[in-house]
N, C-alpha and C positions, 0 to 999 in steps of 0.2 A: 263580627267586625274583623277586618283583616289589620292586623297588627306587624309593621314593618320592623324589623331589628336592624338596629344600627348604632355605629357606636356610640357612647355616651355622649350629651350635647354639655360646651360649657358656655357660659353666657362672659362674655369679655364686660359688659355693662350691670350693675346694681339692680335694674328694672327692666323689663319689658311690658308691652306693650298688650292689647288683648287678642290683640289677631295670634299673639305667638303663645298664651297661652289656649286658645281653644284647639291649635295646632298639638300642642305639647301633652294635652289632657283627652282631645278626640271625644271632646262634649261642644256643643252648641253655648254663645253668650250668655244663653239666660242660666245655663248651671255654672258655670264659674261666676257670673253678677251672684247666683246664690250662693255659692261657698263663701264669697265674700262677707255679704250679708252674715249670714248663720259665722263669722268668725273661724272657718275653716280654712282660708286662706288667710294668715293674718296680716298683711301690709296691702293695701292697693289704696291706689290716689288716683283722683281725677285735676286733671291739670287742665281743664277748660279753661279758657279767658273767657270774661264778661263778652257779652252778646255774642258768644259761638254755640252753633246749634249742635256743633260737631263734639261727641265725648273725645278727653281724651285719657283715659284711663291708662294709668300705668300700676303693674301690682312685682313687688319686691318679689327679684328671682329666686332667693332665699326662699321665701312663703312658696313661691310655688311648689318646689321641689319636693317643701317638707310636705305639702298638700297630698304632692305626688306617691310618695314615701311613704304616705301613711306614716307621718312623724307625730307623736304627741303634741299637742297645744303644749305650750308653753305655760311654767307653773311661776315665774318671773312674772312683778306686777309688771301693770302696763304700762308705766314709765319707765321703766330698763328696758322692757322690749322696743319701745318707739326711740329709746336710746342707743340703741345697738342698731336698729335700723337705719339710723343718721347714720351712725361710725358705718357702715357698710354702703350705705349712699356716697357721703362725703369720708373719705375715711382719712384727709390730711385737710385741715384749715390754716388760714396766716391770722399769723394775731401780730396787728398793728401798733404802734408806738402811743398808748393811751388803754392798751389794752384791748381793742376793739377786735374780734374774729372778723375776717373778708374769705369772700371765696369769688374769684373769676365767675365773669355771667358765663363765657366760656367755657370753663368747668361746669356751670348749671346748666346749660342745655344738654352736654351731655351727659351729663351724669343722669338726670330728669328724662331724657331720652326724646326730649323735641327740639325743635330748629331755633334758629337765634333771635326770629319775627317773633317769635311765639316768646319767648325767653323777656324779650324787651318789651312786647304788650302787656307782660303780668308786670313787669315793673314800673308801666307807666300807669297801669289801670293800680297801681300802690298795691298790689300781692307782698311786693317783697322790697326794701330801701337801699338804694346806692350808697354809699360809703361815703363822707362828707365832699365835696368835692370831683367826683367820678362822673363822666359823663357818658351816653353810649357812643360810638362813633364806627365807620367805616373802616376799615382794613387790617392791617396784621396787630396793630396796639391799641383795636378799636374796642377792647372788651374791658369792661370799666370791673371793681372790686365792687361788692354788692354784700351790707351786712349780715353776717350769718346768722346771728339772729332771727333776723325777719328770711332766713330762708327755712329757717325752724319752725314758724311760725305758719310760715304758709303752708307748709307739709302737715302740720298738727289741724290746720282749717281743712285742708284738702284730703284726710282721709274719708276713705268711704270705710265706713260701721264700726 
């Protein structure tokens, strides 16, 4: 296999996608679905909405790298490491007057690495709760707070293995 040199890639986002990991590893889906599996990539999610036929896997740029690297598994139970994943996902939250953590659906599509349709279907099909009061809406102040929480929640439902 012809192996191109170039400089080092950095990912400006938390997650990509699986088109840019079979790119980054120069394997075929089904062996990155399998490191996944076998816990050799440790973070990936599948961000499907109900009734879509289409996957939409995202797996933490972090895991990849360390994949890549031939980095040791992690000897940290696996609630620190799905903790550290948050903090590298979301890595600044608002905490509201009642105590309540928000994060922008804004911020969730991209940070999650999908579009805003897609962002507001998981939270109408209830993936994830609006903030008491928050509604979605159209234009530049149309992105409602969404409890972080239930964005923790949905991530801990949506990993794969």
């Amino acid at each position: 296999m012809l192996t191109t040199t170039t400089p080092q890639i950095s990912f400006k986002l938390p997650l990509v996608n699986l088109g840019t990991a079979v790119a980054a590893l120069a394997v075929p889906e089904e062996k990155v679905f399998a490191a996944i599996e076998e816990g050799r990539i440790a973070f990936a999610f599948d961000f499907s909405s109900c009734g879509c036929k289409r996957v939409a896997v995202r797996i933490l740029a972090q895991s990849l790298a360390d994949f890549q690297n031939r980095k040791p598994v992690s000897t940290a139970s696996d609630a620190e490491q799905f903790n550290q994943a948050v903090r590298l996902i979301f890595p600044a939250v608002t905490t509201k007057p009642g105590g309540i953590q928000t994060v922008r659906a804004v911020t969730i599509y991209r940070r999650l690495c999908i579009n805003h349709d897609h962002a507001a279907r998981l939270v109408r099909d209830g993936e994830m709760r609006l903030a008491k009061g928050a509604k979605f809406r159209r234009g530049p102040t149309g992105s409602p707070e969404v409890e972080f929480s239930s964005v923790v929640e949905f991530l801990k439902r949506r990993r794969i293995a």
